[in-house]
C-alpha positions in Angstrom: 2.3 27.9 6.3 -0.2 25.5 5.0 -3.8 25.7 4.0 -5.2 25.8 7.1 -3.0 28.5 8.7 -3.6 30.6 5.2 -7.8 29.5 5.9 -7.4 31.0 9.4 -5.5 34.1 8.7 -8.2 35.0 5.7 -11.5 34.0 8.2 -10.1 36.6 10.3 -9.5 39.2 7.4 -6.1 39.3 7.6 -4.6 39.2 4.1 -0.7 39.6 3.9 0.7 42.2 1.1 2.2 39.2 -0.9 2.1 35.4 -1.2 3.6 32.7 -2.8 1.0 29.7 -3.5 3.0 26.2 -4.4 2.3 22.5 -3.8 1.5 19.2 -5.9 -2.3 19.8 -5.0 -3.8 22.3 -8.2 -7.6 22.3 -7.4 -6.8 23.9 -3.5 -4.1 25.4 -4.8 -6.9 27.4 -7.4 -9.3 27.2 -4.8 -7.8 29.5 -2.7 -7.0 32.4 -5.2 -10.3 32.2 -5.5 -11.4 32.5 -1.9 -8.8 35.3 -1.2 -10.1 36.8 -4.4 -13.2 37.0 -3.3 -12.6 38.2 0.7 -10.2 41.2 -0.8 -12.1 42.7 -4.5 -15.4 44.2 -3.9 -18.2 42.5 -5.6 -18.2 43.8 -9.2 -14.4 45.3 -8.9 -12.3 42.5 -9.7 -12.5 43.4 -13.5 -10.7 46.8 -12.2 -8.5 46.0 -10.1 -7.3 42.8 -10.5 -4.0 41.9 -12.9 -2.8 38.6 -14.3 0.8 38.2 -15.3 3.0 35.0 -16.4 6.8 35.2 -16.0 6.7 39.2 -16.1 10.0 41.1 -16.2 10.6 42.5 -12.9 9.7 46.5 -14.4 6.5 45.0 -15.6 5.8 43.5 -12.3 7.1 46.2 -10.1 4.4 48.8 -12.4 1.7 46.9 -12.6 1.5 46.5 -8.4 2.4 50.2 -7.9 -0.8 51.1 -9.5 -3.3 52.4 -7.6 -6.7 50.1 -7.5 -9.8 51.6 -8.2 -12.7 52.4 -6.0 -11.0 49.6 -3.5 -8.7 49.1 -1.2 -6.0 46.7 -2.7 -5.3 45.9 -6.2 -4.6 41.9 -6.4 -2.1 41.1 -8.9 -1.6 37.7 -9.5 2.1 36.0 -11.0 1.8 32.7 -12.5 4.7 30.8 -13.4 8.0 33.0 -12.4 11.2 31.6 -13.4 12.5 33.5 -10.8 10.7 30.8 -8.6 11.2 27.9 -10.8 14.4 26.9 -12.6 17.2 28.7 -14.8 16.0 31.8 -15.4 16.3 32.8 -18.8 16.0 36.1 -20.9 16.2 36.7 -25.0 19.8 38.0 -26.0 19.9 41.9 -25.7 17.9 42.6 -22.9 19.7 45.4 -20.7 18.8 43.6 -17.0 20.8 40.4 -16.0 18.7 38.0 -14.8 20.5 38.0 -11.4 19.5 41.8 -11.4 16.1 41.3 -12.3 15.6 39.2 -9.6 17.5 40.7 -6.9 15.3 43.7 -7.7 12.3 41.3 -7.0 13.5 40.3 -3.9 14.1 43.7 -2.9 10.7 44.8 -3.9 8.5 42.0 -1.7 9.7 43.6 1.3 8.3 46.8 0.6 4.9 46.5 -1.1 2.7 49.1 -0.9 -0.6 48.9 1.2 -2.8 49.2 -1.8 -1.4 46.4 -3.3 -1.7 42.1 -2.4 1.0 40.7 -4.4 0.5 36.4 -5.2 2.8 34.4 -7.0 1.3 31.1 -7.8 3.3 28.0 -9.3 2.5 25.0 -10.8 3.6 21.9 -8.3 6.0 22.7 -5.9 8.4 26.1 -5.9 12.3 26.0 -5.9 13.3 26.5 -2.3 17.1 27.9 -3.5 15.7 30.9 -5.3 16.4 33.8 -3.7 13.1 35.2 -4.0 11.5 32.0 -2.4 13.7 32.6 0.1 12.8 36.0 0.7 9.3 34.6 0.6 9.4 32.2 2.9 11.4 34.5 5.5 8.5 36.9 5.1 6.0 33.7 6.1 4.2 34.1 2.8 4.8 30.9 1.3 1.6 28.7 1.6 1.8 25.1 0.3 -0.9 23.0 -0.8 0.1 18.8 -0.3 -2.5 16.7 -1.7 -4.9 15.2 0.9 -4.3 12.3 2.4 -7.5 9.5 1.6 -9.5 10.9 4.8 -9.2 13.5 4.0 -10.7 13.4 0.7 -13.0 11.3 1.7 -14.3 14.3 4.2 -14.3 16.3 1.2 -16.2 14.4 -1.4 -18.8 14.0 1.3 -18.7 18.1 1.9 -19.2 18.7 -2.0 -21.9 16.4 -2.3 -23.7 17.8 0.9 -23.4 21.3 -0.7 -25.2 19.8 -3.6 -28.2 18.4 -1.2 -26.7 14.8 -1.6 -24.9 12.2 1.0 -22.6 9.3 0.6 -21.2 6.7 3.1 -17.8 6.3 3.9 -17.5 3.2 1.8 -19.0 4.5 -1.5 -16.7 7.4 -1.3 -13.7 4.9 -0.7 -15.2 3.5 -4.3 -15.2 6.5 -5.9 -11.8 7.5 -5.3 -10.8 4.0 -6.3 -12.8 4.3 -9.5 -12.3 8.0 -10.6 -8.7 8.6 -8.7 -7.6 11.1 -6.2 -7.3 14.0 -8.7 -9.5 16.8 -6.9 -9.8 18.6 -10.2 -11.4 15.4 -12.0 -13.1 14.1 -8.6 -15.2 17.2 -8.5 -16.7 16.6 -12.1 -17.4 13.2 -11.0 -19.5 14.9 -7.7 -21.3 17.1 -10.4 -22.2 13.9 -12.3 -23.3 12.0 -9.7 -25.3 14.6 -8.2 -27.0 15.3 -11.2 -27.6 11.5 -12.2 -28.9 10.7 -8.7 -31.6 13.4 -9.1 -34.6 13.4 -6.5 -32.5 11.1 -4.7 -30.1 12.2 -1.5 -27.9 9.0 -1.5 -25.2 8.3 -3.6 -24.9 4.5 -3.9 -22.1 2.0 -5.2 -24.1 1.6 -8.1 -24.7 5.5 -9.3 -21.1 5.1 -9.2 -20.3 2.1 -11.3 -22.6 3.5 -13.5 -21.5 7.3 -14.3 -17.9 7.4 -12.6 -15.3 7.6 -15.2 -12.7 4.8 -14.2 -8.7 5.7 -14.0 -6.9 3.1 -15.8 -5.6 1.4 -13.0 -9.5 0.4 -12.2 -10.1 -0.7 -15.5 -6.5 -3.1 -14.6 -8.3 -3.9 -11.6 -11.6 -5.1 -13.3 -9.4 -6.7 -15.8 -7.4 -8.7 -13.3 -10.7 -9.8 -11.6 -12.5 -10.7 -15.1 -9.2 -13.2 -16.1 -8.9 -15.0 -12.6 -13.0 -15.6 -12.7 -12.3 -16.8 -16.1 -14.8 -14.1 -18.0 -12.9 -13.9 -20.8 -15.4 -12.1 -23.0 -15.8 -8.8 -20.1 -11.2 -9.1 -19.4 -11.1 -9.2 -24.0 -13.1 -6.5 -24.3 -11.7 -4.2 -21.1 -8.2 -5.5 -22.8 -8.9 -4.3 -26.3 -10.4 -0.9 -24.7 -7.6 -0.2 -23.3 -5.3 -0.6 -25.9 -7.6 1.1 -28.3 -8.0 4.4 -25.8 -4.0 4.5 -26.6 -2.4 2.9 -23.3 1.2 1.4 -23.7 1.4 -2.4 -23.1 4.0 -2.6 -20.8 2.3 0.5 -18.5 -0.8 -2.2 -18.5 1.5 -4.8 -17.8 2.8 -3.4 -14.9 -0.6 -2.5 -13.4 -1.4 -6.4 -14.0 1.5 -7.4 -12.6 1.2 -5.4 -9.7 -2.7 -6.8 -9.1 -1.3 -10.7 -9.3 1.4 -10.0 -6.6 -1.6 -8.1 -4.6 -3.4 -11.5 -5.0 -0.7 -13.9 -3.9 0.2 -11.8 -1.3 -3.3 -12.0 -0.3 -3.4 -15.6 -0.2 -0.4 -16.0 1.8 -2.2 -14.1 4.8 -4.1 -17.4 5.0 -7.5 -18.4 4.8 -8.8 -16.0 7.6 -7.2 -13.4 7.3 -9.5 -10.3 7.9 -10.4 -7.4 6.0 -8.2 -5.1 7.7 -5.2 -6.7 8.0 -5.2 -7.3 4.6 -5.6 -3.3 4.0 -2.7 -2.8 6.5 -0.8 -5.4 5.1 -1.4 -4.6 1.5 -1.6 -0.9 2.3 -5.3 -1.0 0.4 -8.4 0.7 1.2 -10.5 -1.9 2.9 -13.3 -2.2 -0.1 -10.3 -3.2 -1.7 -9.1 -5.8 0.4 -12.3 -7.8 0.5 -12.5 -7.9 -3.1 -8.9 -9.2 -3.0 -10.0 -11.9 0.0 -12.8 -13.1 -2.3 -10.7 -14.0 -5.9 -8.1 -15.4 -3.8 -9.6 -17.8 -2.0 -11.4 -19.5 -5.4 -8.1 -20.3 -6.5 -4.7 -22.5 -5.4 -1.7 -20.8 -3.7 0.7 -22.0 -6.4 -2.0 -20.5 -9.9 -1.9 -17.0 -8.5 1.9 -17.2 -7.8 2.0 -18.5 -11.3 0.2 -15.9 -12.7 2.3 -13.1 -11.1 6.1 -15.2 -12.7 4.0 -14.8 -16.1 3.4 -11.0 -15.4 7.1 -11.0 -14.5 8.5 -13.4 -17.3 6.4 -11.4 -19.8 7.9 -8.0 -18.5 11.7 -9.3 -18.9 11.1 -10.6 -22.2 9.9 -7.7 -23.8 12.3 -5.7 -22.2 15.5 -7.7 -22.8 14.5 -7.9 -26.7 13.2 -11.3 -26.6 9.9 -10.5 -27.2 8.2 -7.7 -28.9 5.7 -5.3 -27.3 3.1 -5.8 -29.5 1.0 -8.2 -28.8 2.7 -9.3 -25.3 -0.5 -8.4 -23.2 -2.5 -10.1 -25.2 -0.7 -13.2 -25.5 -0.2 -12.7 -21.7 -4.1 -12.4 -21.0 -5.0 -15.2 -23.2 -2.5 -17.9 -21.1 -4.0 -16.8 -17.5 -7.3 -17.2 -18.9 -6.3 -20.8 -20.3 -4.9 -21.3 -16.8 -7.7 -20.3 -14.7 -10.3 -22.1 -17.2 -8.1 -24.9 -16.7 -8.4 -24.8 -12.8 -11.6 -24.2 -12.7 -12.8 -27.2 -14.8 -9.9 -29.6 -12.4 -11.6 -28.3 -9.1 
């Protein structure tokens, strides 16, 4: 099932005896453990009754869930990590069970929990769909899996966090903030709490709290960097450059982003000169915030600069990787000629 199945089963109260919780998306993922936490422990008895195990032996497991909870209905016991659910399973030299047997006695035991027990494995990313157990699992329609959002629907989101907190935010400044922070719910909800805080008597989030308290992803910080060289600011695209660099990101990783912002631009440009902002977001596959600020820097500059620019991203990237050139020093050298370039063509215009 996925999250809104499991969401729909636990509004109506009805909890299964066991279930295995898996997907790339961590902070739902968490999220719900917490929610089904909190719909099946008394207030005050989770200490009590509730059991947290990684990679347990299958005895251990099997004991812990047998025990009765206390002054509650169901105990929750909670499995993170199970090799039996992941890859090779693997046990220290001596041990009396085979693996094999250890988990065949796991998949045995899901289908007959007792009723005083509610039995979750939880995984980190996705589960491996050949282990028996998972099978077993997924037979018994208790695997729930948690994909990552698509942008709506994170947009929908950051709007429903911030409305819990007594703030709002337009479509278009949370299309900024997940450009600037990233799509990681985990760090996108500390970026809610910030803003929220920062905005204080205010009930609007703006473009600007956001440029101003959002931590940017590095692939922003490319972005800005891209923008600061072909506007020819070399002090603001040295200095986001150098920051980089210094916060420990590999050259060529930077390179690529760069490259990948000059073949954005060209692209851009080859639309034509009225091309629209949302055919260039469908085109480009961009939100459309984006896509304007890719209109605007192309159109100050000539077809044949940016396509330049994104054969010197190239050129550079082939060189360092063939041996010709050495890593060190290759963005900078790179940054330094588009700058030259752009200065150039905007002294000639």
């Amino acid at each position: 099932m996925d999250m809104r199945a499991f969401y729909a089963q636990l509004k109506q109260l009805t909890i299964q005896p066991c279930y295995l919780l898996e997907g790339e998306e961590e902070y739902t993922k968490l999220k719900a453990l917490d929610d089904l936490r909190s719909a099946l422990l008394p207030e005050g008895m989770a200490i009590m009754n509730e059991t947290v195990l990684t990679d347990p032996a299958a005895d251990v497991l099997i004991a812990t869930a047998e025990t009765l909870p206390m002054m509650a209905d169901r105990r929750l016991v909670i499995v993170r990590d199970s090799a039996h659910l992941q890859g090779r399973v693997e046990r220290e030299e001596g041990e009396s069970a085979a693996p094999s047997a250890d988990g065949d006695r796991l998949v045995s035991y899901v289908q007959r929990l007792p009723d005083t027990t509610c039995l979750v494995f939880v995984t980190r990313g996705r589960a491996n769909g050949t282990r028996k157990l998972y099978k077993q699992l997924n037979k018994q329609g208790a695997v729930v899996t948690f994909s990552r959002l698509s942008r709506p629907e994170l947009i929908r989101w950051v709007a429903r966090d911030l409305q819990a907190l007594g703030k709002r935010i337009t479509g278009d400044a949370a299309e900024e903030l997940l450009f600037t922070a990233g799509e990681d719910m985990n760090l996108l909800r500390q970026e809610i709490e910030k803003l929220a805080a920062f905005a204080g008597d205010r009930d609007a989030i703006t473009v600007h709290d956001i440029h101003a308290i959002a931590t940017s992803t590095t692939e922003y910080k490319v972005f800005d960097l891209a923008d600061a060289v072909m506007t020819g600011n070399a002090e603001k695209a040295v200095t986001l450059m150098n920051g980089m660099i210094r916060d420990g990101e590999a050259r060529l990783f930077l390179l690529a982003l760069l490259q990948g912002q000059c073949r954005q631009l060209f692209l851009c440009k080859l639309l034509g000169p009225n091309a629209r902002d949302a055919a260039v977001a469908s085109a480009l596959a961009v939100p459309p915030f984006v896509a304007r600020k890719l209109l605007a820097t192309s159109r100050r500059h000539m077809l044949s600069a940016l396509i330049w620019s994104y054969e010197q991203c190239v050129d550079t990237e082939y060189r360092v990787k063939s041996g010709a050139q050495n890593e060190d020093g290759c963005l900078e050298m790179l940054v330094y000629q588009l700058l030259a370039r752009f200065e150039q063509e905007a002294r000639d215009a």
